[in-house]
PQR file of N, CA, C, O and H, with PARSE charges and radii, in Angstrom:
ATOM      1  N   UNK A   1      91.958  97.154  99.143 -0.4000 1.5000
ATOM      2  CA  UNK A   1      91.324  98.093 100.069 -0.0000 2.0000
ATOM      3  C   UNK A   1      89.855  98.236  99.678  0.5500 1.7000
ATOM      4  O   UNK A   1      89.543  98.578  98.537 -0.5500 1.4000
ATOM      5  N   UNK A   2      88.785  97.926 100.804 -0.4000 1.5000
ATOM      6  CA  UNK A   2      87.621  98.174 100.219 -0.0000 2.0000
ATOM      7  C   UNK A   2      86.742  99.090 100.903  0.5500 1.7000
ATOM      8  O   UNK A   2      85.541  98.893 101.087 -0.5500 1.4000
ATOM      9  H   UNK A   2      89.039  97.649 101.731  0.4000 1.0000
ATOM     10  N   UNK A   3      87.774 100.680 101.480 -0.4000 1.5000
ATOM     11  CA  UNK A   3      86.857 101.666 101.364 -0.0000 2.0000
ATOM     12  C   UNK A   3      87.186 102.028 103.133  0.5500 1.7000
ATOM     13  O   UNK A   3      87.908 101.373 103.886 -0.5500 1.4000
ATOM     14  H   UNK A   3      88.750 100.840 101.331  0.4000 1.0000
ATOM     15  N   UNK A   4      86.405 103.263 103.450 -0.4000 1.5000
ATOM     16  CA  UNK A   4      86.700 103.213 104.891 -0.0000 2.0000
ATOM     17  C   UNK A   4      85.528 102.280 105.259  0.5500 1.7000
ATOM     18  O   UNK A   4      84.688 101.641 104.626 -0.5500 1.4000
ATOM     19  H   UNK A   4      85.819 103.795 102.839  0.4000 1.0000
ATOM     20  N   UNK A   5      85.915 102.530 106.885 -0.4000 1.5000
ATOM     21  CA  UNK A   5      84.285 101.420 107.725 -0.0000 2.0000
ATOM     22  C   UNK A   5      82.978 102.361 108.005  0.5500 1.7000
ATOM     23  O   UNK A   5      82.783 103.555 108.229 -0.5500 1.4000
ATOM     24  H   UNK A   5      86.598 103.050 107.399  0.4000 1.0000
ATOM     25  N   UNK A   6      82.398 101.490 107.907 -0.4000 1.5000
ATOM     26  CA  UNK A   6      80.588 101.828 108.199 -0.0000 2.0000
ATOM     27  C   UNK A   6      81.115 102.914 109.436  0.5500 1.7000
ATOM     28  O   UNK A   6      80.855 104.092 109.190 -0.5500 1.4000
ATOM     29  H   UNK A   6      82.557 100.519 107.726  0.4000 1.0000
ATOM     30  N   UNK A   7      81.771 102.666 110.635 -0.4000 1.5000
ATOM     31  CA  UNK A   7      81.434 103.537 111.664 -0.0000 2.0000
ATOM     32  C   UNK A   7      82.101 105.066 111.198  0.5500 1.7000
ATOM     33  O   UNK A   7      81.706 106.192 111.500 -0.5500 1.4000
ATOM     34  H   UNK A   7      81.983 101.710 110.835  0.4000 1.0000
ATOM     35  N   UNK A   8      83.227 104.663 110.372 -0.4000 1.5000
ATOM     36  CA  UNK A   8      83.959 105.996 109.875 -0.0000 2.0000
ATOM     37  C   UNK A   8      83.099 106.717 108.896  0.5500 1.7000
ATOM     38  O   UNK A   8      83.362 107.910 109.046 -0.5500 1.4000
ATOM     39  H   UNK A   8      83.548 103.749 110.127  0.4000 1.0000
ATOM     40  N   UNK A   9      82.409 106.608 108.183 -0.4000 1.5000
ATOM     41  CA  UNK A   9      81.757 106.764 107.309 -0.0000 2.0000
ATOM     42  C   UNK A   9      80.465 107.290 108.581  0.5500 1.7000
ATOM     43  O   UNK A   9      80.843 108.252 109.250 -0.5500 1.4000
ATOM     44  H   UNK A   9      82.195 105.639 108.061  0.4000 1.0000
ATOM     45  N   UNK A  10      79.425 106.893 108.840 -0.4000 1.5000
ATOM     46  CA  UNK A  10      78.892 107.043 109.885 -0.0000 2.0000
ATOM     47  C   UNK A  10      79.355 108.372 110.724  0.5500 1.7000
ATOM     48  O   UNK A  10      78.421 109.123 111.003 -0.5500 1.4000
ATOM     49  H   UNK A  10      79.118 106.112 108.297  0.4000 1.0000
ATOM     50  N   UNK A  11      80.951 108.866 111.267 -0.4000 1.5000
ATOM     51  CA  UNK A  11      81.052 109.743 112.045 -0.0000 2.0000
ATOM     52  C   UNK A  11      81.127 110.475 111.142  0.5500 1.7000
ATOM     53  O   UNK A  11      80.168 111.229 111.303 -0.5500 1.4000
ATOM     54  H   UNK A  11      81.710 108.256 111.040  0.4000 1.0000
ATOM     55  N   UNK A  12      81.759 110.836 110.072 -0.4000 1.5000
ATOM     56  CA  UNK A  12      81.932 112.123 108.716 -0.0000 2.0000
ATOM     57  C   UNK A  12      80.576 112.051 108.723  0.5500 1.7000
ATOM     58  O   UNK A  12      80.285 112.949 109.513 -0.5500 1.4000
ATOM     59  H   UNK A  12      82.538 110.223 109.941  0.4000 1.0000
ATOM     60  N   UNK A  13      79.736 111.648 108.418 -0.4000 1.5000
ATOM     61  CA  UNK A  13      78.102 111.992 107.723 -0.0000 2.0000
ATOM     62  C   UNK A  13      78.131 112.839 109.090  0.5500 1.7000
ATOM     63  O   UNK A  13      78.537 113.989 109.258 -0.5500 1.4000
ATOM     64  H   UNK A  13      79.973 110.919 107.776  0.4000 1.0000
ATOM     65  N   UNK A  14      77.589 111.947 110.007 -0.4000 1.5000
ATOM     66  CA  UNK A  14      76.769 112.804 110.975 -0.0000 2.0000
ATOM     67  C   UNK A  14      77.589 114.511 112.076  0.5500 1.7000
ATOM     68  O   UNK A  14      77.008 115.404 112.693 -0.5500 1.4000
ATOM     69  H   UNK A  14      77.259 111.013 109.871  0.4000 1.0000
ATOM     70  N   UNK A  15      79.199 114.221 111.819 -0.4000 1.5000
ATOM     71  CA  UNK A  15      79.689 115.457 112.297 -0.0000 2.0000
ATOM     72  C   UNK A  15      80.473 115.936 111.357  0.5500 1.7000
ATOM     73  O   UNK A  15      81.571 115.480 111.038 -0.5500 1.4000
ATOM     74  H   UNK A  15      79.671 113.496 111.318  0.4000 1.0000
ATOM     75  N   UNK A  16      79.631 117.355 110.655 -0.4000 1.5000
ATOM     76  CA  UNK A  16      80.395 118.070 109.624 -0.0000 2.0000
ATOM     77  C   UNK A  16      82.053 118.673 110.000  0.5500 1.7000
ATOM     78  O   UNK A  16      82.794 119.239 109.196 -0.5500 1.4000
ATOM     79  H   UNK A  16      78.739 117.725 110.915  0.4000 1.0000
ATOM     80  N   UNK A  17      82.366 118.352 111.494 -0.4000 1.5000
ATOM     81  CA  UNK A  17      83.772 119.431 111.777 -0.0000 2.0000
ATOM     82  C   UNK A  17      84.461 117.980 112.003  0.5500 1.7000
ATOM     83  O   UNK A  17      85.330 118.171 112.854 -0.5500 1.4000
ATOM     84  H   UNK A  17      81.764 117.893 112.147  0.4000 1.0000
ATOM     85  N   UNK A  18      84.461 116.646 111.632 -0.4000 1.5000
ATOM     86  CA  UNK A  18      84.778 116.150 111.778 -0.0000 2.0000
ATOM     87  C   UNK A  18      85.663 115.969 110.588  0.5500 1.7000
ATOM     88  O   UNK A  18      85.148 116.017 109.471 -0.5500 1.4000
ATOM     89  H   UNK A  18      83.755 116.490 110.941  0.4000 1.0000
ATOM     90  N   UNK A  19      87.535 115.671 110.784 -0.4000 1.5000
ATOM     91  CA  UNK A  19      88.030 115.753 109.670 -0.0000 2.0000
ATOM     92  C   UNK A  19      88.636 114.217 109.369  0.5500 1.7000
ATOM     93  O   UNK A  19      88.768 113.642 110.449 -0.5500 1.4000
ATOM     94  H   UNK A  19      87.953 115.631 111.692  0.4000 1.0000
ATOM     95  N   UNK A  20      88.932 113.609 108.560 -0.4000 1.5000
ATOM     96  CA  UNK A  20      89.208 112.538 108.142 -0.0000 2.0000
ATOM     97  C   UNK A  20      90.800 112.057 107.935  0.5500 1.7000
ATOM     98  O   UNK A  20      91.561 112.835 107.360 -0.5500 1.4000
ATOM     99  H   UNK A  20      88.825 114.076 107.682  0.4000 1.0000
ATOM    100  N   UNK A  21      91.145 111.145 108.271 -0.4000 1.5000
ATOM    101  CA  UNK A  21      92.811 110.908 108.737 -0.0000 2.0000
ATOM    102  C   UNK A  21      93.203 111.082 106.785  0.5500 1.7000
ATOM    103  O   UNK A  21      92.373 111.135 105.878 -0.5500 1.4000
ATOM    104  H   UNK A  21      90.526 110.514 108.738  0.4000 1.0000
ATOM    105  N   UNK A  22      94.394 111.121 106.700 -0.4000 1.5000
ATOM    106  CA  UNK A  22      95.023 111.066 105.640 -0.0000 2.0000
ATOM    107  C   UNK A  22      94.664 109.060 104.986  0.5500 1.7000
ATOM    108  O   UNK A  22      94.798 108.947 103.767 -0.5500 1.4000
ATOM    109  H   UNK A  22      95.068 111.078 107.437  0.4000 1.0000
ATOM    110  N   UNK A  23      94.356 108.016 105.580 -0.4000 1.5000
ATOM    111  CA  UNK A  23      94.479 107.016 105.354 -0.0000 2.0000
ATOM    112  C   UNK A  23      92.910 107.086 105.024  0.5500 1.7000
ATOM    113  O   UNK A  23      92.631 106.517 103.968 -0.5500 1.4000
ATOM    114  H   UNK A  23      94.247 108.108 106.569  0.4000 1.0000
ATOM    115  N   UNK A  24      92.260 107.432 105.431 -0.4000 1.5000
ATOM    116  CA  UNK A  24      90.898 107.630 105.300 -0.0000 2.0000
ATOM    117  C   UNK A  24      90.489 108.074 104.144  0.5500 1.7000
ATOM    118  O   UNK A  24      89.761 107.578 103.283 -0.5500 1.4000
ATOM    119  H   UNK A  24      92.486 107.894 106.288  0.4000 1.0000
ATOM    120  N   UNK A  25      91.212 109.370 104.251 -0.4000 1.5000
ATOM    121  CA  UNK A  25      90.749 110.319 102.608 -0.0000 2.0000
ATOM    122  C   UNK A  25      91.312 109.012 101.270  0.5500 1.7000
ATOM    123  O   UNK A  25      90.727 108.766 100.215 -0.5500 1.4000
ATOM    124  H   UNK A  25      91.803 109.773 104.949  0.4000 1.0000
ATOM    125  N   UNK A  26      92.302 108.522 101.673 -0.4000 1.5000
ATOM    126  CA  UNK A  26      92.851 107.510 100.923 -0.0000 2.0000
ATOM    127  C   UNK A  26      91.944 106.897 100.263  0.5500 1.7000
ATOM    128  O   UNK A  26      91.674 107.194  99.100 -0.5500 1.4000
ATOM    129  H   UNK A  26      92.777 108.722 102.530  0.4000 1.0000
ATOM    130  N   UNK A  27      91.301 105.872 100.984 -0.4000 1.5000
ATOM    131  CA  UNK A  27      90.839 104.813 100.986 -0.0000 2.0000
ATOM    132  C   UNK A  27      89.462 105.666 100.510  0.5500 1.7000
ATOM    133  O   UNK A  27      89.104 105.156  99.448 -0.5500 1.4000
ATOM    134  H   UNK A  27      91.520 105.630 101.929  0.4000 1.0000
ATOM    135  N   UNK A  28      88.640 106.657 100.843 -0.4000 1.5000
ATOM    136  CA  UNK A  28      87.592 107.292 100.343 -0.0000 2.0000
ATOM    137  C   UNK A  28      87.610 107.679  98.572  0.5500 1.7000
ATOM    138  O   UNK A  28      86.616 107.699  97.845 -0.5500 1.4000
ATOM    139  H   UNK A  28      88.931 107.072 101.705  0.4000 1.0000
ATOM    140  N   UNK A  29      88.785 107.914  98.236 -0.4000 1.5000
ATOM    141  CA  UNK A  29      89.977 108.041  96.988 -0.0000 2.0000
ATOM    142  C   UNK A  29      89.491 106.935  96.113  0.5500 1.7000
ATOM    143  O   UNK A  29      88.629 106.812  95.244 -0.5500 1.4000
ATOM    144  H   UNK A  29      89.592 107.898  98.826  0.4000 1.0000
ATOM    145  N   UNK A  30      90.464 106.112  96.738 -0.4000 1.5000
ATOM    146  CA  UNK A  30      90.074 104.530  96.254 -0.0000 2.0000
ATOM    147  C   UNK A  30      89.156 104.567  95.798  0.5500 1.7000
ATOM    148  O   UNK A  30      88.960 104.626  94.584 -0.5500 1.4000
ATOM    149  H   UNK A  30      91.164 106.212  97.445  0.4000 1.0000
ATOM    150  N   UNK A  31      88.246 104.540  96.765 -0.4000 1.5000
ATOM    151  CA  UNK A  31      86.422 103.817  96.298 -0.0000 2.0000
ATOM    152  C   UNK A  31      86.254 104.253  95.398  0.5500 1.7000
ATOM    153  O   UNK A  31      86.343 103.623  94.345 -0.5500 1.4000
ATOM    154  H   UNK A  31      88.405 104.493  97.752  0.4000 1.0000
ATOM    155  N   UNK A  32      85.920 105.608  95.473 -0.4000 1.5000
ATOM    156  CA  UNK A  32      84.937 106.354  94.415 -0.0000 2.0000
ATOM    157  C   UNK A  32      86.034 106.905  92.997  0.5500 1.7000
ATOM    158  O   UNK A  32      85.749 107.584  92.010 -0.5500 1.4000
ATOM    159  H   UNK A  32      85.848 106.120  96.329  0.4000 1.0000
ATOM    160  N   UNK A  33      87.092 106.395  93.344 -0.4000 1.5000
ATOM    161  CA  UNK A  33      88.034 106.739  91.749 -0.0000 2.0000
ATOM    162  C   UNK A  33      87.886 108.771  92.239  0.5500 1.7000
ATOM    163  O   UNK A  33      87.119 109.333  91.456 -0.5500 1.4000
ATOM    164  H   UNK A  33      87.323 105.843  94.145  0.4000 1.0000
ATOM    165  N   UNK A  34      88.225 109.314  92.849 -0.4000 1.5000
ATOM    166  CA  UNK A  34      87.835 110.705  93.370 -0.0000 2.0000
ATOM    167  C   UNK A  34      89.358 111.354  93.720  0.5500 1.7000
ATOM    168  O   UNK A  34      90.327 110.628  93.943 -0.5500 1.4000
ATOM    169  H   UNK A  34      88.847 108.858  93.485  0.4000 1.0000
ATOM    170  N   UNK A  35      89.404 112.405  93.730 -0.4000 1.5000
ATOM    171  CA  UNK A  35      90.179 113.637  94.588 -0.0000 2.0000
ATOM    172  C   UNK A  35      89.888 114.107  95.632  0.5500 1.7000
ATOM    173  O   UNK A  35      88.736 114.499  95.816 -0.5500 1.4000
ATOM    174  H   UNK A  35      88.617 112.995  93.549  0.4000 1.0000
ATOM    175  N   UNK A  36      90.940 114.209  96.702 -0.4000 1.5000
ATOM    176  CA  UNK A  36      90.284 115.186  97.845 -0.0000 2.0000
ATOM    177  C   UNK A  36      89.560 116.054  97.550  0.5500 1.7000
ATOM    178  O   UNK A  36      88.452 115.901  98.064 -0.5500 1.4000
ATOM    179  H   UNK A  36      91.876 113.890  96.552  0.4000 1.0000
ATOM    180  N   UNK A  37      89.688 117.285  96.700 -0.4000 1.5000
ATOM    181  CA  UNK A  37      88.662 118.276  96.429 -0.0000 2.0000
ATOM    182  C   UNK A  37      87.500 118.036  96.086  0.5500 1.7000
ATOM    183  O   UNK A  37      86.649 118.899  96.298 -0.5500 1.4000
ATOM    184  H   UNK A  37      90.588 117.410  96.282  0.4000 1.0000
ATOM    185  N   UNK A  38      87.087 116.629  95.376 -0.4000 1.5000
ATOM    186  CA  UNK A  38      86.047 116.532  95.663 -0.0000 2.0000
ATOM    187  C   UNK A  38      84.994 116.301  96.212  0.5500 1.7000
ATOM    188  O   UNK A  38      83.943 116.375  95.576 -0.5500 1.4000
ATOM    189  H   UNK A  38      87.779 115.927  95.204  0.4000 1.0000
ATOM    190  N   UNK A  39      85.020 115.998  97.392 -0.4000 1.5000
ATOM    191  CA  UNK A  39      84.546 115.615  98.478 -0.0000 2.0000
ATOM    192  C   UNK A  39      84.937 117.039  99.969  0.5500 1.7000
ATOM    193  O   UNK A  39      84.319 117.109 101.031 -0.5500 1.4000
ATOM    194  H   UNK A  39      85.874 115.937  97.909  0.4000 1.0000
ATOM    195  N   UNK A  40      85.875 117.786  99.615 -0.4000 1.5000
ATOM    196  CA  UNK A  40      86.636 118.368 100.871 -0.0000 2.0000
ATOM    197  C   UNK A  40      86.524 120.072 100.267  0.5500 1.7000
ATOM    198  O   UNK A  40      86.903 120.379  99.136 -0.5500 1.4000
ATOM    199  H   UNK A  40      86.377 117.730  98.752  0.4000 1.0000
ATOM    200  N   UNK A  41      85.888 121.142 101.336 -0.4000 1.5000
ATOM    201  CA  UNK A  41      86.052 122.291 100.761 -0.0000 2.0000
ATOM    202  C   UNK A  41      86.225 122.776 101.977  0.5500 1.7000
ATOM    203  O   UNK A  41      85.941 122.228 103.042 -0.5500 1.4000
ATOM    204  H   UNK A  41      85.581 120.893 102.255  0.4000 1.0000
ATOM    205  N   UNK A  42      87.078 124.652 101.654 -0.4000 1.5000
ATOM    206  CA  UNK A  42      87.437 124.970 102.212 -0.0000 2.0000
ATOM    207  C   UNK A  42      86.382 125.867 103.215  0.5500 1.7000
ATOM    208  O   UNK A  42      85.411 126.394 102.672 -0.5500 1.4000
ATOM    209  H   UNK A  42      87.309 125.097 100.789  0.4000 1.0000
ATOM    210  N   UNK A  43      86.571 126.020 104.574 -0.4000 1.5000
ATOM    211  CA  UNK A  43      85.870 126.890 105.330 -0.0000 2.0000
ATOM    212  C   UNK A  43      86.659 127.595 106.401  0.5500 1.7000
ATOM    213  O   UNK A  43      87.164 127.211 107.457 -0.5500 1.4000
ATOM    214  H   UNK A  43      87.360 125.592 105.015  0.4000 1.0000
ATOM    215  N   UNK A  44      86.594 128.832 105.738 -0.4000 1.5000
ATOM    216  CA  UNK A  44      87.254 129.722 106.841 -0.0000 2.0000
ATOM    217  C   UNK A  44      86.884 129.508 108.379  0.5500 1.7000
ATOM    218  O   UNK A  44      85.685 129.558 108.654 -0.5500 1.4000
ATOM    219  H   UNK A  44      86.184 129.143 104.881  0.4000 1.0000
ATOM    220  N   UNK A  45      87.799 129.273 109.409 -0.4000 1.5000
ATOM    221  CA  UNK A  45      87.509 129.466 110.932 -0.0000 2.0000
ATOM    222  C   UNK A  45      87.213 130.494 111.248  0.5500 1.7000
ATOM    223  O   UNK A  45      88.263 130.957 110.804 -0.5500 1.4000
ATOM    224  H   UNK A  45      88.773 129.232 109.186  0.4000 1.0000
ATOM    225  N   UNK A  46      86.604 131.554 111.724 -0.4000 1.5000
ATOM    226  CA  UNK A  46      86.447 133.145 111.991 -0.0000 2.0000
ATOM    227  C   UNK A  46      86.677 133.429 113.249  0.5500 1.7000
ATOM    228  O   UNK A  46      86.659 134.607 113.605 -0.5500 1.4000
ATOM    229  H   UNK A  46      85.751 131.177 112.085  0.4000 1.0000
ATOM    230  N   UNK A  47      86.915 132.483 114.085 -0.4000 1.5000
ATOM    231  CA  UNK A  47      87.015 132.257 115.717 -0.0000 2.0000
ATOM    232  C   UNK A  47      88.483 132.192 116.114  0.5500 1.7000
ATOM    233  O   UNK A  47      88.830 132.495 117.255 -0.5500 1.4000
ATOM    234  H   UNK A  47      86.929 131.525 113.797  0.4000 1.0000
ATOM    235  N   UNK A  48      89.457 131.748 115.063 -0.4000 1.5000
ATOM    236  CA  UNK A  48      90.907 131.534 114.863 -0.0000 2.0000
ATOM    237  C   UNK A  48      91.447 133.074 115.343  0.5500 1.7000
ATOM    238  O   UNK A  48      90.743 133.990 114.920 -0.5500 1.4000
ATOM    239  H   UNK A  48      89.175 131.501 114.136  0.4000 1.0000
ATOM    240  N   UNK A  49      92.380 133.389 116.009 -0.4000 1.5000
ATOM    241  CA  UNK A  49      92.846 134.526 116.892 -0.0000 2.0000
ATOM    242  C   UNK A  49      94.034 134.477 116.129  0.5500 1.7000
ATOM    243  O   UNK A  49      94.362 133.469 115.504 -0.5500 1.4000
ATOM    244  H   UNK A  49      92.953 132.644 116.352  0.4000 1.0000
ATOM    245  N   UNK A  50      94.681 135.498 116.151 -0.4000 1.5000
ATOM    246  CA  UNK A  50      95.832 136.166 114.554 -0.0000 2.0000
ATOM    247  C   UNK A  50      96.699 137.107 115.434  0.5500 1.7000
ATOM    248  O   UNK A  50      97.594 137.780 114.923 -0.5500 1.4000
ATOM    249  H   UNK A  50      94.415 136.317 116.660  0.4000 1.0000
TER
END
């Protein structure tokens, strides 16, 4: 596996609400020898209705 693609990579940079498939975070994993948490933090929705 050598990583996600330029365009995937490309849509995460440029749209922060953009979230990344489970195969993705994978392969993002891979590359950089990493954890989800490091790359992934949490942000409350405040717009979310309860």
């Amino acid at each position: 596996m050598t990583g996600p693609s330029q365009a995937i990579a490309y849509r995460l940079y440029n749209n922060p609400d953009a979230f990344p498939s489970k195969e993705t975070q994978d392969a993002i994993c891979k590359a950089f020898n990493a954890q989800p948490g490091d790359f992934l933090r949490y942000a409350p929705n405040d717009d979310r209705e309860e």
